[in-house]
C-alpha positions in Angstrom: 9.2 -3.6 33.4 7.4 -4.2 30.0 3.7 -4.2 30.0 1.9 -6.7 28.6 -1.4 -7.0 27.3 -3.0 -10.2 26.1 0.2 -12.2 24.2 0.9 -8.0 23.1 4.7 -6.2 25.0 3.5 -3.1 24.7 6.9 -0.7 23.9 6.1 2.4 24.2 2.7 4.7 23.2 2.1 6.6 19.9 -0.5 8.3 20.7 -3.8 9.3 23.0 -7.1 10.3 21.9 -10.9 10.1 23.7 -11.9 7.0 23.1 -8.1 5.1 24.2 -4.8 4.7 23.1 -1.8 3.6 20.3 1.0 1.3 21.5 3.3 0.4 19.6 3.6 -3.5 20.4 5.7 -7.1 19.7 3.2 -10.1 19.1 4.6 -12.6 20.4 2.3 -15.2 18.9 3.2 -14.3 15.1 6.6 -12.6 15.7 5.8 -8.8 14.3 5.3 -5.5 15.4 2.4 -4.1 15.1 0.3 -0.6 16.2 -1.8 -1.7 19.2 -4.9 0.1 19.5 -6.7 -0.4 23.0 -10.6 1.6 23.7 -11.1 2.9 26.6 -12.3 0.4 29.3 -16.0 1.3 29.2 -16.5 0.8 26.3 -16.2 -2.9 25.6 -18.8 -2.7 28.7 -21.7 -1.2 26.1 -23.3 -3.3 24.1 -23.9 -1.3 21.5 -20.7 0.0 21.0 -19.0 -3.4 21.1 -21.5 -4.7 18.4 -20.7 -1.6 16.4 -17.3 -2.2 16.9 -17.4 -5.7 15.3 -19.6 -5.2 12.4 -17.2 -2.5 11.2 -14.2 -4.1 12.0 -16.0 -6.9 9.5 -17.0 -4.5 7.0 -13.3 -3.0 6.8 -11.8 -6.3 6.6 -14.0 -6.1 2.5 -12.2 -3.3 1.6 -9.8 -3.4 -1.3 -7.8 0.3 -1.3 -4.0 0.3 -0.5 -4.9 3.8 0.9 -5.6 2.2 4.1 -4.0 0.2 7.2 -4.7 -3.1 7.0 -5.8 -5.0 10.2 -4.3 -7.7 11.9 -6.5 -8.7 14.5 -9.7 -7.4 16.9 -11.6 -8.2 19.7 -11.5 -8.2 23.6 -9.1 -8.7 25.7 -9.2 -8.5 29.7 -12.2 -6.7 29.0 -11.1 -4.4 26.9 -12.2 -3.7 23.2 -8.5 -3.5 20.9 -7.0 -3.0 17.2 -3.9 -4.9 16.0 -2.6 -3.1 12.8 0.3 -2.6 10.6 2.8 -0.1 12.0 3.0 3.0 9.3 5.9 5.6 8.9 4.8 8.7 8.4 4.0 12.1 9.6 0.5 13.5 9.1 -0.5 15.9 7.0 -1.5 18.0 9.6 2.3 18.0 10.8 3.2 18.4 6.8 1.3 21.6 6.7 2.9 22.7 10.0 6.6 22.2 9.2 5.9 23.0 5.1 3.0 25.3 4.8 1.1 25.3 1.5 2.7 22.0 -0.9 3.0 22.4 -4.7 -0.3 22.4 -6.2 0.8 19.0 -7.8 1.7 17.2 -4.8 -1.2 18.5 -2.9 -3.7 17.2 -6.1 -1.6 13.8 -5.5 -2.2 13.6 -1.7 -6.0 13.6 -2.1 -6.2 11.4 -4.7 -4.9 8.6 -2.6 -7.3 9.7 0.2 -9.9 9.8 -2.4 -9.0 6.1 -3.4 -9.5 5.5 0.4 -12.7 7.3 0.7 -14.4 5.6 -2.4 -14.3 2.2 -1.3 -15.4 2.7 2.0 -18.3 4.5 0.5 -18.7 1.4 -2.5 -19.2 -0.7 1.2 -21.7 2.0 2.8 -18.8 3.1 5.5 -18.8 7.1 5.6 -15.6 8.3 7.3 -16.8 11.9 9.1 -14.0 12.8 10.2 -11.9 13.8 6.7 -8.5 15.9 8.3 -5.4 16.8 8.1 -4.9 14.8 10.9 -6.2 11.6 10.0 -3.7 11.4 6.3 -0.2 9.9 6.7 2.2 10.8 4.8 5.2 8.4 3.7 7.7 10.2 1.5 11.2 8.7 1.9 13.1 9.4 -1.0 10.1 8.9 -3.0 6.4 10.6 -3.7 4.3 11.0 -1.4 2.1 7.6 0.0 -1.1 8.3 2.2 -3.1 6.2 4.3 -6.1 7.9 5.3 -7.3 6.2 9.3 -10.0 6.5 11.7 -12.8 5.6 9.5 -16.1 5.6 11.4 -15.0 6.9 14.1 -17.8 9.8 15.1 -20.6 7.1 14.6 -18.8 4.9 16.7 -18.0 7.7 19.5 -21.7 8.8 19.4 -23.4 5.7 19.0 -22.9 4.5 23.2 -25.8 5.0 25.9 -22.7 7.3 27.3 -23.4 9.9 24.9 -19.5 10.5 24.3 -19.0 12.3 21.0 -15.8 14.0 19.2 -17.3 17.2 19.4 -16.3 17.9 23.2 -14.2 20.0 24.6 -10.5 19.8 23.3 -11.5 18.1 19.8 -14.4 20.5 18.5 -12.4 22.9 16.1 -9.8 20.4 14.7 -12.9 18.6 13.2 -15.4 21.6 12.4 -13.2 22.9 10.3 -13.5 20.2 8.1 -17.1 19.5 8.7 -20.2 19.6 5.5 -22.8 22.0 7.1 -25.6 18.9 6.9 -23.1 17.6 9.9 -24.4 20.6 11.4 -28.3 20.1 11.1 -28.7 16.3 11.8 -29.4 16.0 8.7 -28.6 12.1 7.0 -24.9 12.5 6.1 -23.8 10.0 3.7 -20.4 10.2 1.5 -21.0 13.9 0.3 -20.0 14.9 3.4 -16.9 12.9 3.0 -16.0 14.8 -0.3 -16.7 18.2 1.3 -14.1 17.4 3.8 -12.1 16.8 1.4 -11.7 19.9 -0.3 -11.9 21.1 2.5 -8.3 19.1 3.0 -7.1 20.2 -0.8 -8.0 24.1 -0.1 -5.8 23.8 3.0 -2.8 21.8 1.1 -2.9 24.9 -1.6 -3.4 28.2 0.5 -2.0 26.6 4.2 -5.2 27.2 5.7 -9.1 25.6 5.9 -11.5 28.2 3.9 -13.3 28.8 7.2 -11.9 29.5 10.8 -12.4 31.4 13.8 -14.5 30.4 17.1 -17.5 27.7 17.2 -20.2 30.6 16.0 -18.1 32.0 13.6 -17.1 28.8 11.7 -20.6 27.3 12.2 -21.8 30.3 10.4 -19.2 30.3 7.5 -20.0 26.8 6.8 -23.8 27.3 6.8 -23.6 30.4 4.5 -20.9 32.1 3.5 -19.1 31.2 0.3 -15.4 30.4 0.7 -12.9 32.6 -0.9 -11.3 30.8 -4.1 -8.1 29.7 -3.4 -6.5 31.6 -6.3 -7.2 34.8 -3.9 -5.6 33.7 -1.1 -2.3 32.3 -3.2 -2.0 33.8 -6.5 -0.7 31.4 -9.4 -3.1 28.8 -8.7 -4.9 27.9 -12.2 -8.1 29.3 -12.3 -9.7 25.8 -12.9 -8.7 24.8 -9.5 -11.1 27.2 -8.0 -14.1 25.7 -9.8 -13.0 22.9 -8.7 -12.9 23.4 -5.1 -16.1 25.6 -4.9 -17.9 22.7 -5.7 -16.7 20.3 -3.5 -17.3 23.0 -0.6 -21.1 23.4 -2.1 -23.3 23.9 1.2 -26.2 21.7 -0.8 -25.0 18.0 -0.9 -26.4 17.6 -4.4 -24.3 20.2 -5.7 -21.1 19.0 -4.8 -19.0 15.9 -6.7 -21.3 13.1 -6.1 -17.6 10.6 -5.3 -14.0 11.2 -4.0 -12.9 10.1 -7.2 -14.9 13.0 -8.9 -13.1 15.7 -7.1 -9.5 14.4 -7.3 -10.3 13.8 -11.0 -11.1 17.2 -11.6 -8.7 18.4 -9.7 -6.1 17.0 -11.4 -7.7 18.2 -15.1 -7.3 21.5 -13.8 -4.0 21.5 -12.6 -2.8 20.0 -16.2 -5.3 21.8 -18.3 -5.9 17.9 -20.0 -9.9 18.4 -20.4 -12.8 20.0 -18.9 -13.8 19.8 -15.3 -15.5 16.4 -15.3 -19.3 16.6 -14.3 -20.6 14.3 -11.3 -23.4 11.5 -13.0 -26.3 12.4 -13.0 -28.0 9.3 -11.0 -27.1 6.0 -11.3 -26.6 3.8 -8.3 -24.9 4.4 -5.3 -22.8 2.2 -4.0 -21.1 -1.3 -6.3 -20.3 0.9 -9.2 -17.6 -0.9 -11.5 -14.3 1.2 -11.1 -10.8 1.0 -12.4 -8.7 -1.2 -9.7 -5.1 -0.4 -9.0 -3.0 0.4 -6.2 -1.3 3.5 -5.0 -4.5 5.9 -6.0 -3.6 5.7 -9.7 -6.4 6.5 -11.9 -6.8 4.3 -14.9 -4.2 5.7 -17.7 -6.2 8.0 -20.1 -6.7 6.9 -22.3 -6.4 3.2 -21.4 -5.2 1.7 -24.1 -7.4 -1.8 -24.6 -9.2 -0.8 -21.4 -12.0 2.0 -21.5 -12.0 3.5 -17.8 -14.6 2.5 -15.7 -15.7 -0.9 -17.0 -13.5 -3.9 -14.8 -16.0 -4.4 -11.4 -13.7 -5.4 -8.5 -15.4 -8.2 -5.9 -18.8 -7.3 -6.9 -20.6 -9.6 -9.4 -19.8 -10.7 -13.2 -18.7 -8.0 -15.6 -21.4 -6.8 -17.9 -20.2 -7.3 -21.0 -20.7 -10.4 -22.0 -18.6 -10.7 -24.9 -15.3 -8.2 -23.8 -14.1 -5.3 -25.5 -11.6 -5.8 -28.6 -9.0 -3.4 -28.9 -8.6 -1.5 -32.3 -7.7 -3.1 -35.1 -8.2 -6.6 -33.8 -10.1 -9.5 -34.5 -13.0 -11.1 -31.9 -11.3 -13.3 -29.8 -7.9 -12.3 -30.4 -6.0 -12.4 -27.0 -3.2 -10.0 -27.7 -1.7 -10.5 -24.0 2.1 -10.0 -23.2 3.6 -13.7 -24.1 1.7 -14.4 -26.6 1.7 -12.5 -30.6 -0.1 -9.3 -30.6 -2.9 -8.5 -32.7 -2.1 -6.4 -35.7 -4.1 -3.5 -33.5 -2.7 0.4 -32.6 -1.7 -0.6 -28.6 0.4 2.6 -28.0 2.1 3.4 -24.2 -0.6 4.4 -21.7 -0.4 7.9 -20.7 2.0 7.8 -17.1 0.6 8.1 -13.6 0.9 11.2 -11.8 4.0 11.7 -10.6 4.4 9.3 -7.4 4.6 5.7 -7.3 3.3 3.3 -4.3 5.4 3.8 -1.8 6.7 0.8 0.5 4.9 0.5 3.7 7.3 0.1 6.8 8.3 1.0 10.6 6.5 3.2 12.8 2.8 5.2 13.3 4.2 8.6 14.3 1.7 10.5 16.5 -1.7 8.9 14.3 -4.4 8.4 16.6 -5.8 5.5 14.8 -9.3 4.6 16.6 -11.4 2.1 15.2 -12.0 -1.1 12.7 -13.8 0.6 10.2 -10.3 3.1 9.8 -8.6 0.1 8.7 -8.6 -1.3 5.8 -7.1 -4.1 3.4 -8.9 -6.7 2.4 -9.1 -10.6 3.6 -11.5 -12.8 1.6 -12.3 -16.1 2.5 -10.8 -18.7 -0.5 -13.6 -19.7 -3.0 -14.1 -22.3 -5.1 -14.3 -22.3 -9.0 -14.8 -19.2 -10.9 -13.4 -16.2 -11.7 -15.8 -14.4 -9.9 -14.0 -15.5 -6.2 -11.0 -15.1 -5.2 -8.3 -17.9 -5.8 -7.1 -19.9 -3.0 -3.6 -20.0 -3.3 -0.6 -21.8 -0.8 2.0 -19.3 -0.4 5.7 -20.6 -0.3 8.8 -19.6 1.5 10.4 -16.3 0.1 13.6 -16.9 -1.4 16.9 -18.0 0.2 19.7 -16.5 1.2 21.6 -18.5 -1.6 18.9 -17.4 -4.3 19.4 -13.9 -3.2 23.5 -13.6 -3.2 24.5 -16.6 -5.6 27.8 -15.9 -4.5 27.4 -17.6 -1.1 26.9 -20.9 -3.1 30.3 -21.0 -4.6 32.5 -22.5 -1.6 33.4 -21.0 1.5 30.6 -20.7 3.3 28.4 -22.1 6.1 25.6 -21.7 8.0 25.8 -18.9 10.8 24.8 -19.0 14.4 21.3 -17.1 14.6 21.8 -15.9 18.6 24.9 -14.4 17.7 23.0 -11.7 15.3 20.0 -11.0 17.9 19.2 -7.5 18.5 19.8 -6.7 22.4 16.7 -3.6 22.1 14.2 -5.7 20.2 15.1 -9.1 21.0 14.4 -10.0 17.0 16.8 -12.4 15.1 17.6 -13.4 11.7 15.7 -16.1 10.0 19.1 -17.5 8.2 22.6 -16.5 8.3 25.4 -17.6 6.0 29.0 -16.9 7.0 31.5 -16.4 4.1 35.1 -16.4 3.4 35.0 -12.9 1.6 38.0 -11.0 -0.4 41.9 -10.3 1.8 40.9 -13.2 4.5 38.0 -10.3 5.9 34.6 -12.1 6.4 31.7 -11.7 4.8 27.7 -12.6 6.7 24.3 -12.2 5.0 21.3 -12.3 7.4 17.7 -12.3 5.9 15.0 -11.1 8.8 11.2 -11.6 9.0 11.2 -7.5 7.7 13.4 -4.6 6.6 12.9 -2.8 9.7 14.5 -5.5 11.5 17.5 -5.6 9.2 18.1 -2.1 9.5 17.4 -1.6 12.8 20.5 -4.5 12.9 22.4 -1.7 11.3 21.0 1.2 14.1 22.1 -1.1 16.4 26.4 -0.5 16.0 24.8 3.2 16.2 26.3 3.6 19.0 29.9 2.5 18.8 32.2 5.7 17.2 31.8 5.5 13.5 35.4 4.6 11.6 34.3 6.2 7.8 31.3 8.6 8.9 29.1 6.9 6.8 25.5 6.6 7.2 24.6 5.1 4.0 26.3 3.3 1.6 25.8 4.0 -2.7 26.3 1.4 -5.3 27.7 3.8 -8.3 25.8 7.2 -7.2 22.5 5.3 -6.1 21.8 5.2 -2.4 21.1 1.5 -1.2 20.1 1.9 2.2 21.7 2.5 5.9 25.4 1.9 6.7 27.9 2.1 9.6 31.5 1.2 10.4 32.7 0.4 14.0 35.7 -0.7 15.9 33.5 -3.2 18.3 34.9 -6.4 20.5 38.4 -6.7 18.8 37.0 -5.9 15.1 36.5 -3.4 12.4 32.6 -4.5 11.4 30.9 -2.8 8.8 27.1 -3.4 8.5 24.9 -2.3 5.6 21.4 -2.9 4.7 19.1 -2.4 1.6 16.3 -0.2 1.8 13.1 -2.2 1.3 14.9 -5.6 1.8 15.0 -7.8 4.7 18.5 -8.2 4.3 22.0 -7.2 5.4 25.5 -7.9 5.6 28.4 -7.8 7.9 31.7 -7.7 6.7 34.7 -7.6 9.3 38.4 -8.2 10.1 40.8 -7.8 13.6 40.4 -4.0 14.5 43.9 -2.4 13.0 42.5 -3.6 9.3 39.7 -1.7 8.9 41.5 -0.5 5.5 41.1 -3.5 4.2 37.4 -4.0 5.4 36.7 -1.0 3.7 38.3 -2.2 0.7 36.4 -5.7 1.3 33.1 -4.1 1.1 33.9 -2.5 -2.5 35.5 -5.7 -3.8 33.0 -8.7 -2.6 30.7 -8.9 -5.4 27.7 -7.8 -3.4 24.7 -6.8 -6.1 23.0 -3.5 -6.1 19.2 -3.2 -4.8 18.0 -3.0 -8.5 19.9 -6.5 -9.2 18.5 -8.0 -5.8 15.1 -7.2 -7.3 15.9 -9.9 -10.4 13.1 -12.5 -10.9 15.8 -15.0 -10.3 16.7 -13.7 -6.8 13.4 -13.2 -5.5 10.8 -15.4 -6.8 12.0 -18.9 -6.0 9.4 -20.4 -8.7 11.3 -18.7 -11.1 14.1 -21.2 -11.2 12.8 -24.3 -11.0 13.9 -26.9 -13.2 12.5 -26.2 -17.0 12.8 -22.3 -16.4 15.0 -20.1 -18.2 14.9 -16.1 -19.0 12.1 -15.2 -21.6 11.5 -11.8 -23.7 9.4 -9.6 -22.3 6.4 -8.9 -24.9 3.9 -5.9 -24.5 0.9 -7.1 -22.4 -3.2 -6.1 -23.6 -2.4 -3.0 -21.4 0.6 -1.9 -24.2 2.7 -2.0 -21.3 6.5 -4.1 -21.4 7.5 -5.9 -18.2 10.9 -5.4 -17.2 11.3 -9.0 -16.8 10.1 -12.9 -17.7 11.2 -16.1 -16.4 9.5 -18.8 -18.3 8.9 -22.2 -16.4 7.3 -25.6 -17.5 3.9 -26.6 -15.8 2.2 -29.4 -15.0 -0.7 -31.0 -17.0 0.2 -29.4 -20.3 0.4 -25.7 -18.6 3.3 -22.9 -19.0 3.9 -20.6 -15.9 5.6 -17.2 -16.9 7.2 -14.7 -13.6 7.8 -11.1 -14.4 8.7 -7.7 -13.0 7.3 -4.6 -13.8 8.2 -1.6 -13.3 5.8 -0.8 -10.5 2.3 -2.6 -9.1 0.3 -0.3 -10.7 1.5 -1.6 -14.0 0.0 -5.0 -13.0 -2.5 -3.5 -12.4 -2.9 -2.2 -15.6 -2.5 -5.0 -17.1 -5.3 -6.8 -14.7 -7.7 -4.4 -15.8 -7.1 -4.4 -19.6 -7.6 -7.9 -19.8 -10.2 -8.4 -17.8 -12.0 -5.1 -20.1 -10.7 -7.7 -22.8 -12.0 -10.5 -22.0 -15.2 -9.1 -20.3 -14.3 -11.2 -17.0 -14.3 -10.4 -13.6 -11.3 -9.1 -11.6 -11.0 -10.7 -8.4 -8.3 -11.3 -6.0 -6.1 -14.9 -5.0 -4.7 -15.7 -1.2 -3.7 -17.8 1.0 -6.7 -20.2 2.5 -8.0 -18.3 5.2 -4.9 -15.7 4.6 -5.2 -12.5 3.8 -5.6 -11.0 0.2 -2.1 -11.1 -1.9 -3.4 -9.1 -5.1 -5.3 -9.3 -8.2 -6.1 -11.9 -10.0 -8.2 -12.8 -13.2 -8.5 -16.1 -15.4 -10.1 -16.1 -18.7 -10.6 -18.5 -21.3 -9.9 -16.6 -24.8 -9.1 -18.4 -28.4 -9.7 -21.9 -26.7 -6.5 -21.5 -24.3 -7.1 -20.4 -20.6 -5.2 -17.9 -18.9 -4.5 -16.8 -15.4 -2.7 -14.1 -14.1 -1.8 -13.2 -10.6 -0.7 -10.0 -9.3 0.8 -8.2 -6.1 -0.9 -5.3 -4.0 2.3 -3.2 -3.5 5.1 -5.8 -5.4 6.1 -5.1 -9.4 5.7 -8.9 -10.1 3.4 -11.2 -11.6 2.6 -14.9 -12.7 0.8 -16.1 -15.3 -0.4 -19.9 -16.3 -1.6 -21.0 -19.5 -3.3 -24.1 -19.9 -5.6 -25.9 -22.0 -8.7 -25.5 -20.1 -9.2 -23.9 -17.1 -9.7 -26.9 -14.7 -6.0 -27.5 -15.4 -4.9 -23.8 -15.3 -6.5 -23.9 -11.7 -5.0 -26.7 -10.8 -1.2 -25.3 -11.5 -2.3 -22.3 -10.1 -3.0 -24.0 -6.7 0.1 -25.3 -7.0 2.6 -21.9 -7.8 3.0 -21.6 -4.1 4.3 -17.9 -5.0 6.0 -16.1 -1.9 3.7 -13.9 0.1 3.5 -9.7 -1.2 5.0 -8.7 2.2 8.4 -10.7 1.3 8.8 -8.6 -2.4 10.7 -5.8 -2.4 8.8 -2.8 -4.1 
């Protein structure tokens, strides 16, 4: 029998810890899965831990980082404090380490710059995570680069905050976490986000040399991190540049002061000494603390250096109005010259920013394998309440439906098909079902379905499903050319030859099947129907049904302020006077990018747009420039944008109200 909890079925745990538990769970209110996190029964009972509980479940729900797992939902439930969270794919970096041992110095600098991403705005909101480990990074690799979330923020101030006097540094959990541990943790000292960065070199020594600098019993390591200098890493793996060890013997500094004053610091300088690009770069030397303007773009990517249009460190988040009152003009160009993609360039020097490190952001799907994630503060995406006027606030923003069936396979519009019978696609272990299904006529008399689900998981666990059943072909994937798509299997099931496939990162499949003694021609079927590659499905026209409205038609893509070409544009007419232009890029960051350079530009504000009382979609930033007003709207982990011109801005915001743009999770990535 399924237990339930609240309107959660839990399905099965991921994981145990001191405090409670990880389930992975179906709500049944909002249709999803999700990782359940439930706190031990007692503690919902304090009333200083519950109030704890809330105020940083609160605080995370400001933070911005895609380094992070968002949160659904918190509270109480039959007395009982819980979580609801997005369910992650991953292993931990703990578990990395284990089964890998030391990574390539360049994938190991890339790791903790994500957690560094992570850590910084948690510290910009005056959260400090203690508890920096191997344990607490997920890794999502796929076929890709590495993606980290980095979870259980707050957790030892929660655990020791309670009349109870529980803390993580009982039996069972002491040495996981004092090896990791800034020796002011030690002393009772005030710990604030230095101890954070110690951690994490702590973290990037163990990535390089497969072990923590310090180790032994309780005395022993208590000693080491008290007083004795850590080997460099170069001794313990030779080949490691030189640099790398400055690097990491000042993040491990006993003094706070002498360490990297941010995150950011230390994976900056870690990754100048792994490329030779520059000197080690020095911590400030004061300043403030906390609200400092940074460069804001997902993934972990630092700003490209050097930012072309867009000096590094000058576009302020959610905090308040930029400081520059009258923007930045790039070289070469005249005051008040927009120079935005769309639009002509200013006779200026642009140039291609400098690529990324070598990952991308990596899609965010399936299940939390053996994380322990504990508390609200670990979570983080943002949700901002809608504002009004002002590019200082977010912009509220009506999201529409994602795109069709029909949008997405034009094909199924040409005759021959009709609407499908949703039960008759259900999945018998997870009970979930397609949204819409659309049965075709398809080549040689074998038929042809296309299902779209609420998510990819649930398309390709459609696909796991036949699993089963003998495979005819032995495939498990299927390629279109020599590029993987995504999972695939052939079966002789109920009287037919089905084959099923599914796109990776799309919440899509397709069925194709005929009586079972033609599974030939199935085969044949499935090479012959017409069906588009992943790269095609991600076509502005297929997937952003604004895109193809009457009055649109394909535009040419034009270098934005960034320097940076989109892939794509869709031009569309809008109302009042206005133009609305889609495009794909080739990844989020480059909206990013973009984002920041014209907001460095213009000297505005970079905000955020979603749904009234939804959660965040992406960036966002309107400008008035040259007497026309712009906006332009991004996605968090989607390569596509919008952007409206206008007149003025009272009727830019109006036609922005009205884009109804489909919500991030429904864009492929």
């Amino acid at each position: 029998m399924t237990d339930t909890f609240g309107p959660y079925r839990l399905e099965g745990r991921l994981g145990r810890g001191g405090m409670g538990e990880v389930y992975r769970a179906y709500d049944t209110r909002r249709d999803r899965e999700v990782a359940l996190k439930r706190l031990t029964p007692d503690l919902a009972d304090d009333p200083e831990i519950r109030e704890r509980f809330e105020r940083e479940c609160r605080t995370a729900a400001r933070l911005s980082s895609p380094h992070v797992i968002p949160i659904h939902d918190f509270g109480v439930i039959d007395g009982r404090l819980f979580l609801d969270m997005r369910i992650v794919e991953g292993r931990d970096l703990a578990r990395v380490l284990a089964e890998e041992g030391p990574l390539d110095p360049g994938r190991a600098v890339g790791i903790v710059e994500q957690v560094a991403d992570a850590l910084d705005d948690a510290h910009a909101h005056d959260l400090v995570h203690r508890d920096v480990k191997p344990g607490n990074v997920l890794v999502s690799s796929g076929r890709g680069p590495d993606f980290v979330h980095l979870v259980d923020f707050g957790i030892v101030r929660l655990a020791s905050s309670g009349t109870r006097g529980r803390n993580l540094t009982g039996t069972g959990t002491t040495l996981g976490t004092l090896a990791y541990m800034a020796p002011e943790q030690f002393e009772g000292a005030a710990v604030d986000r230095r101890a954070d960065v110690y951690a994490l070199a702590v973290v990037l020594y163990e990535c390089l040399v497969g072990r923590p600098p310090f180790d032994g019993d309780m005395p022993a390591m208590l000693h080491q991190h008290m007083a004795v200098p850590p080997a460099p890493p170069s001794s313990r793996r030779p080949g490691l540049p030189p640099a790398l060890d400055a690097v990491l013997l000042r993040g491990l500094a006993k003094r706070p002061a002498d360490r990297y004053a941010e995150a950011g610091l230390l994976a900056d300088a870690a990754r100048a000494a792994l490329e030779g690009s520059g000197p080690v770069p020095a911590a400030p030397a004061g300043g403030p603390e906390h609200h400092r303007e940074t460069w804001v773009g997902p993934a972990g990517y630092p700003p490209p250096q050097p930012a072309p249009y867009a000096p590094a460190g000058q576009v302020r988040w959610d905090s308040g109005p930029h400081g520059a009152s009258g923007g930045w003009s790039p070289p070469g160009a005249p005051p008040g010259t927009w120079n935005g993609w769309g639009a002509p360039s200013s006779p200026g020097q642009p140039g291609q920013p400098a690529a990324p490190p070598s990952r991308r952001p990596g899609r965010t799907i399936a299940v939390v394998a053996g994380v322990l994630v504990l508390v609200a503060a670990l979570i983080v995406t943002v949700v901002l309440v809608a504002g009004g006027g002002g590019s200082s606030g977010p912009a509220a923003v009506a999201v529409g439906p994602p795109a069709s069936l029909a949008q997405m396979f034009p094909q199924t519009v040409s005759g021959g098909c009709a609407p499908g019978d949703l039960t008759a696609y259900r999945i018998s272990t997870s009970g979930a079902q397609p949204i819409e299904a659309l049965q075709c006529a398809g080549p040689g008399d074998v038929a042809i379905a296309y299902a779209r689900w609420n998510t990819a998981a649930d398309a390709t666990e459609r696909v796991a499903s036949y699993t089963g059943s003998p495979s005819v072909t032995g495939e498990r994937e299927w390629q279109f050319g020599t590029v993987p798509q995504g999972p695939y299997w052939q079966t002789v099931s109920a009287g037919s030859c089905t084959s099923l496939a599914a796109y990776t990162g799309f919440a899509v499949n397709v069925q194709l099947y005929a009586p079972a003694d033609r599974c030939a021609d199935v085969t044949a079927a499935f090479g012959t129907a017409g069906l588009p590659s992943g790269d095609q499905l991600r076509a502005v026209e297929r997937v952003l049904p604004g895109a193809v409205g009457p009055g649109c038609r394909p535009a040419t893509p034009a270098a934005g302020t960034s320097g940076i070409v989109p892939v794509q544009a869709y031009g569309c007419g809008g109302t009042e006077g206005t133009s609305v232009t889609w495009t794909r890029w080739n990844g989020a960051v480059d909206v990013a990018t973009e984002v920041n350079a014209r907001g460095s530009r213009t000297g505005e504000t970079v905000t955020s747009w979603n749904a009234p009382a939804g959660p965040r979609q992406g960036p966002y930033l309107r400008a008035e420039d040259g007497g026309t007003c712009r906006a332009l709207l991004g996605y968090d982990a989607a390569p596509y944008a919008a952007e409206v011109v206008g007149p003025d801005c009272d009727v830019v915001d109006r036609t922005v109200a009205g884009l109804r743009p489909p919500p991030g999770e429904s864009l492929p990535t």
